[in-house]
C-alpha positions as CSV (number, residue, x, y, z in Angstrom):
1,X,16.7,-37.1,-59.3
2,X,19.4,-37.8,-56.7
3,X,17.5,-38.0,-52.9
4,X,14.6,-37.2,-54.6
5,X,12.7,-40.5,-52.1
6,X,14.0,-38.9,-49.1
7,X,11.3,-38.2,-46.8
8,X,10.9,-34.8,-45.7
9,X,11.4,-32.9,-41.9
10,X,8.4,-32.9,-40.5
11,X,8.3,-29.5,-38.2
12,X,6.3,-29.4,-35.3
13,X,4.3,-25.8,-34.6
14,X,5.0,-24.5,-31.9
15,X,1.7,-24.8,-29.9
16,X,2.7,-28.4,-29.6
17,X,6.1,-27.5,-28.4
18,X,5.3,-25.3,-25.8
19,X,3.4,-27.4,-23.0
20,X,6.5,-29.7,-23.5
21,X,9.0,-27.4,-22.7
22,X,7.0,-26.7,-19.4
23,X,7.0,-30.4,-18.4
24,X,10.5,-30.2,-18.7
25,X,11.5,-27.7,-16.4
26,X,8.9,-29.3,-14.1
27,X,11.1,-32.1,-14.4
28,X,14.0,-30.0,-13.9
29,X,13.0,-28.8,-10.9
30,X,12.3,-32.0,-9.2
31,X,15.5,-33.4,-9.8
32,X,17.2,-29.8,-8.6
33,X,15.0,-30.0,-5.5
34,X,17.1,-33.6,-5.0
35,X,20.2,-31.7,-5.2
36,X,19.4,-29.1,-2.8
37,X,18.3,-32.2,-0.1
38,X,21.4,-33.4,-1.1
39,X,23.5,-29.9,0.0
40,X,20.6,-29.5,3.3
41,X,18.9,-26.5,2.1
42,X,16.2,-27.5,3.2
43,X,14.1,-24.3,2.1
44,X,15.0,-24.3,-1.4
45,X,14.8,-28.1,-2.0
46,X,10.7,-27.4,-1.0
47,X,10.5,-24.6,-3.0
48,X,11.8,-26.4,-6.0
49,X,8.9,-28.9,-5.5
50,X,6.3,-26.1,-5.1
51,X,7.7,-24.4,-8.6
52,X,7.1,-28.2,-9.9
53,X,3.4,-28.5,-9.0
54,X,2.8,-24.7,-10.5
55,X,4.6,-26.3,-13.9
56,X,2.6,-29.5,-14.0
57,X,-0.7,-27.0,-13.6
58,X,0.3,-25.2,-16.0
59,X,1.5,-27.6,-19.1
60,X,-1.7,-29.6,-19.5
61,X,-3.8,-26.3,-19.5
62,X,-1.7,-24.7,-22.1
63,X,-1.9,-27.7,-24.3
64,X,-6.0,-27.5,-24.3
65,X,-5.8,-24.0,-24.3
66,X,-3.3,-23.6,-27.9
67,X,-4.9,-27.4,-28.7
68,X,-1.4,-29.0,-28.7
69,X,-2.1,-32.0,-26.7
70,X,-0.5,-35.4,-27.6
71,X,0.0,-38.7,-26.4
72,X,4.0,-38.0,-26.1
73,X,3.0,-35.1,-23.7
74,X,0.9,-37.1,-21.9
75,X,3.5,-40.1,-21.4
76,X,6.5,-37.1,-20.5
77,X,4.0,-35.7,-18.5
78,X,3.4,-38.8,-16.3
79,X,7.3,-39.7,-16.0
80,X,7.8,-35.9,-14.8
81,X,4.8,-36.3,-12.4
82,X,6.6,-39.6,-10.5
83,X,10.1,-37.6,-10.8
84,X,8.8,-34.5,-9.1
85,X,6.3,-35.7,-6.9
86,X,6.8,-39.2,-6.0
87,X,10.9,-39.2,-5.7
88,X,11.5,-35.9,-4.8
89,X,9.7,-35.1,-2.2
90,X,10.4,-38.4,-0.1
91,X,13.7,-38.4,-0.7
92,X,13.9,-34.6,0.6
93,X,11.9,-36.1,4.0
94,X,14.3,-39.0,4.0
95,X,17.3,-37.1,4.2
96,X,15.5,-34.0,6.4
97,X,14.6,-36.7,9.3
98,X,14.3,-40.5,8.6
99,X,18.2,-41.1,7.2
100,X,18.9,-42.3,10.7
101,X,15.8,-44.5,10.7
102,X,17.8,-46.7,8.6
103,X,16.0,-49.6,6.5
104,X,12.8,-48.4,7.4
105,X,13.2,-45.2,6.5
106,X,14.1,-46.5,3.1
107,X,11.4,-48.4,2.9
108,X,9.0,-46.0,3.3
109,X,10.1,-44.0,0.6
110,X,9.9,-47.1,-1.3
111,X,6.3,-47.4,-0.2
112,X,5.5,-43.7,-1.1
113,X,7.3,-43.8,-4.9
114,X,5.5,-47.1,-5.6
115,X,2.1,-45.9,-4.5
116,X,2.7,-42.8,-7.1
117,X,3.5,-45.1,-9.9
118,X,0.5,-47.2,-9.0
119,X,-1.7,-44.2,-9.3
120,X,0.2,-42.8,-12.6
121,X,-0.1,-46.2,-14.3
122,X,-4.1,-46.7,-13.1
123,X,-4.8,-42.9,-14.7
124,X,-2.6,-43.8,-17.5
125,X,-4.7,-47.1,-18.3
126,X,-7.9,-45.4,-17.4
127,X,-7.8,-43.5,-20.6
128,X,-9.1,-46.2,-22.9
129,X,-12.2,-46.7,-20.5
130,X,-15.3,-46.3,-21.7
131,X,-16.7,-42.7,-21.0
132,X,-18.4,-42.1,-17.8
133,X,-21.5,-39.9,-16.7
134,X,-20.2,-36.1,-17.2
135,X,-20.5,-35.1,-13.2
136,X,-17.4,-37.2,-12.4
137,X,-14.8,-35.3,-14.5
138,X,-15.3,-33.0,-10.6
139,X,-13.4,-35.7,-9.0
140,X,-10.2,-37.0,-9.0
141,X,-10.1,-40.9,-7.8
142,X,-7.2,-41.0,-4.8
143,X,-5.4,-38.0,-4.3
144,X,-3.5,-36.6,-7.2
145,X,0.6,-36.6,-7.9
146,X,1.2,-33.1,-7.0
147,X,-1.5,-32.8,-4.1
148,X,0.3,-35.7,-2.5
149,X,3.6,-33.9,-2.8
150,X,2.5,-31.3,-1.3
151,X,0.3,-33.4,1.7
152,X,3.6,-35.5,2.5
153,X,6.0,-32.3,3.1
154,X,3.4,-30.4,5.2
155,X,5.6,-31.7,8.9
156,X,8.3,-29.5,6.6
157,X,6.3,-26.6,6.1
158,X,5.0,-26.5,9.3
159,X,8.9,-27.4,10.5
160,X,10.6,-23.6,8.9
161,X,7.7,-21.5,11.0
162,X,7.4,-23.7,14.1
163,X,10.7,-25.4,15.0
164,X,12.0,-29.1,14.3
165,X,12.1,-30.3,17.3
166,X,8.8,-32.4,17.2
167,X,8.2,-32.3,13.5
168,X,11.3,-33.7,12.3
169,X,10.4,-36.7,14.4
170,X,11.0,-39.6,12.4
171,X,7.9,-41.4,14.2
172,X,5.7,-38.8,12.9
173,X,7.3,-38.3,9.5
174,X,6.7,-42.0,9.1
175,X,3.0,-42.5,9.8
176,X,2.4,-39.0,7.5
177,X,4.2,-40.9,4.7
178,X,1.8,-44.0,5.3
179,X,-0.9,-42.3,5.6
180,X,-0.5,-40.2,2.4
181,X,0.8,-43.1,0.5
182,X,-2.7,-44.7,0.8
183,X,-4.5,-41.9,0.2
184,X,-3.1,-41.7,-3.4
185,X,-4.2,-45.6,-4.2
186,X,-7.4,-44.8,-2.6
187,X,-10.2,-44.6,-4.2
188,X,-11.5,-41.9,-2.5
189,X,-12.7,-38.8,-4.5
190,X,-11.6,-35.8,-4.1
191,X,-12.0,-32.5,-6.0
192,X,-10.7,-31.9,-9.2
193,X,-11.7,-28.0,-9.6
194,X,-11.0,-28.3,-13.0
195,X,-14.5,-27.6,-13.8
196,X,-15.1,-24.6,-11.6
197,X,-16.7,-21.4,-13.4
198,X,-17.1,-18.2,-11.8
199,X,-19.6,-15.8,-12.1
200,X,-19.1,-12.1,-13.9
201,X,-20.5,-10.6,-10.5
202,X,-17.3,-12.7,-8.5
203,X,-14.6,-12.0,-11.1
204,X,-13.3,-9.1,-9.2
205,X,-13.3,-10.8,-6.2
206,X,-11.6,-13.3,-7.1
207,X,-9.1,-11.2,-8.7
208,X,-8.5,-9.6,-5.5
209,X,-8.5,-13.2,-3.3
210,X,-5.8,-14.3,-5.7
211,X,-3.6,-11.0,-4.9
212,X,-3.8,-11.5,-1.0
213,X,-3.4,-14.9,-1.3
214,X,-0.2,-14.0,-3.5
215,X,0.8,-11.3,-1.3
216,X,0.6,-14.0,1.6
217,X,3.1,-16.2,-0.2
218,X,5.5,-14.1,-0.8
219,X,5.5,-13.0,2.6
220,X,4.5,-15.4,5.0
221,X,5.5,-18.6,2.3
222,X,5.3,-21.0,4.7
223,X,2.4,-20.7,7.2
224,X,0.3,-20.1,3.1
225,X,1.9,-23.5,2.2
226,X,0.7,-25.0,5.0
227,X,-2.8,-23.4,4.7
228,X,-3.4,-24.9,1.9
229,X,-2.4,-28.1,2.7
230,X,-4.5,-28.2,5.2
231,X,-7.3,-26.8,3.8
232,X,-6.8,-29.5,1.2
233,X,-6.9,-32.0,3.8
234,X,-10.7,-30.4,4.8
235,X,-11.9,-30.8,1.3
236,X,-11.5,-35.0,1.4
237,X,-14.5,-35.6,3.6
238,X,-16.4,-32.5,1.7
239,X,-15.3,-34.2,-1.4
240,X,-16.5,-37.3,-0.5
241,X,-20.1,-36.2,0.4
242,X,-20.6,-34.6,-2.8
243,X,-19.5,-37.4,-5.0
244,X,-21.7,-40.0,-2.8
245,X,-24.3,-37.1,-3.8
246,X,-24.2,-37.0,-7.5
247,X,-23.8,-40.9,-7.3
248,X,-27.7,-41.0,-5.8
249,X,-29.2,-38.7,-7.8
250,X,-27.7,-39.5,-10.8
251,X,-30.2,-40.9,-13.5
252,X,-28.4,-43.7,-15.9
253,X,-29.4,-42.5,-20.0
254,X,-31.3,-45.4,-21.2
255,X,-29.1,-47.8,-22.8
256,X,-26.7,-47.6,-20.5
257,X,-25.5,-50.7,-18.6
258,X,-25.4,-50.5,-14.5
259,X,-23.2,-51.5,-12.0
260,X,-22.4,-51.1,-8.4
261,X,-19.9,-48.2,-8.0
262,X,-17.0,-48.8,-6.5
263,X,-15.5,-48.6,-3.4
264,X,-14.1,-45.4,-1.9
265,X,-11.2,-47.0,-0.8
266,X,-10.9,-50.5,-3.7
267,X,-7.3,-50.7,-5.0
268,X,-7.8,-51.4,-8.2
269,X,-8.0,-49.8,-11.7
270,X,-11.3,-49.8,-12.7
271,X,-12.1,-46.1,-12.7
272,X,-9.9,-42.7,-13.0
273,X,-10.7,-39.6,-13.3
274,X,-8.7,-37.1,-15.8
275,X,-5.4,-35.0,-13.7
């Protein structure tokens, strides 16, 4: 019989599908962020980035949650991730204040896009790792893609409430992108809350944090932003703590080979923890 070799269509369901699409408009709204930098609206460019982050939440959560996970989401995932988060934002700050700074300005958002593909790359290869005691899917190692983003533009939040006058300086723009930069290639922990459960008794509370917390955004977006930044900042050291914690009291399963854990702040790739 005539084509009767051909192989057929494979069709993909649609719970594989779906987490996808989201990575895409996360990736879509990176690159739109660039072209609001690009027209100086300044406002929307940020929000762009925000509605990234929320995406890139969402897509990995809805591929455990409808069991749709692959390893071609996880690779579009990770090229959306240094789109949004480690070009976008920079760039944005590059044109909002250090465009004048000339090469140096350029270079540091050189420095800031490399140290995001570092840390993409080190999760990336961390995957075929053996597996490691349960307590440390809490942590991330550095600071993740999207947290970073949202570290490296908080001189901008803190800029549409406050004035520009001293936080558009490009001095200070330039040691926040350092200093964030190096956080992400760090290894020091920081909170994953990926495995936080709450109780039945603080369900309702919690309902009604998130409502005032949305409530806030919507109408007072910028001082919330920066709240949260901040209050991200807080958690580094808290972070910190409780990973040296676990570390002491944790109690190897026999069989299981030791080592010397690894530096809070070694640049290398010998240990990731799942974004």
């Amino acid at each position: 019989m005539i084509g009767s070799g051909r192989p057929r269509l494979r069709l993909l369901p649609v719970n594989s599908l779906a987490p996808n699409i989201l990575t895409v408009l996360a990736l879509c709204a990176g690159l739109t962020s660039m072209r609001f930098a690009l027209q100086q609206q300044w406002p929307l460019a940020a929000v762009a980035i925000v509605v990234a982050a929320v995406l890139d939440g969402l897509d990995g959560r809805l591929a455990r949650l409808l069991k749709g996970a692959t390893k071609f989401g996880a690779e579009l995932d990770s090229l959306s991730d240094f789109v949004s988060f480690g070009v976008a934002p920079v760039f944005l700050l590059y044109l909002w204040s250090l465009y004048g700074y000339g090469g140096v300005g350029w270079t540091l958002l050189l420095v800031f896009s490399i140290c995001c593909a570092l840390r993409l790359a080190r999760f990336n290869t961390a995957l075929d790792e053996p597996e490691r005691p349960p307590w440390q899917a809490n942590f991330f190692t550095g600071v993740p893609a999207p947290a970073g983003a949202g570290l490296v533009l908080l001189p901008l939040f803190v800029s549409f409430e406050a004035g520009d006058v001293f936080w558009r300086s490009p001095g200070l723009i330039a040691v926040w992108i350092a200093l964030v930069s190096f956080l992400m290639v760090s290894r020091l922990p920081s909170f994953s809350f990926k495995k936080v459960r709450v109780r039945r008794d603080y369900v309702l509370p919690v309902l009604l944090l998130v409502g005032l917390c949305a409530a806030a955004l919507v109408n007072f977006p910028w001082y919330t932003l920066s709240a949260v930044a901040i209050a991200y900042l807080v958690s580094l050291p808290l972070a910190y703590r409780s990973h040296r914690r676990f570390e002491r009291d944790y109690v190897r399963p026999a069989g299981e080979p030791e080592g010397p854990p690894p530096a809070p702040f070694e640049l290398d790739g010998s240990q990731e923890d799942t974004e």
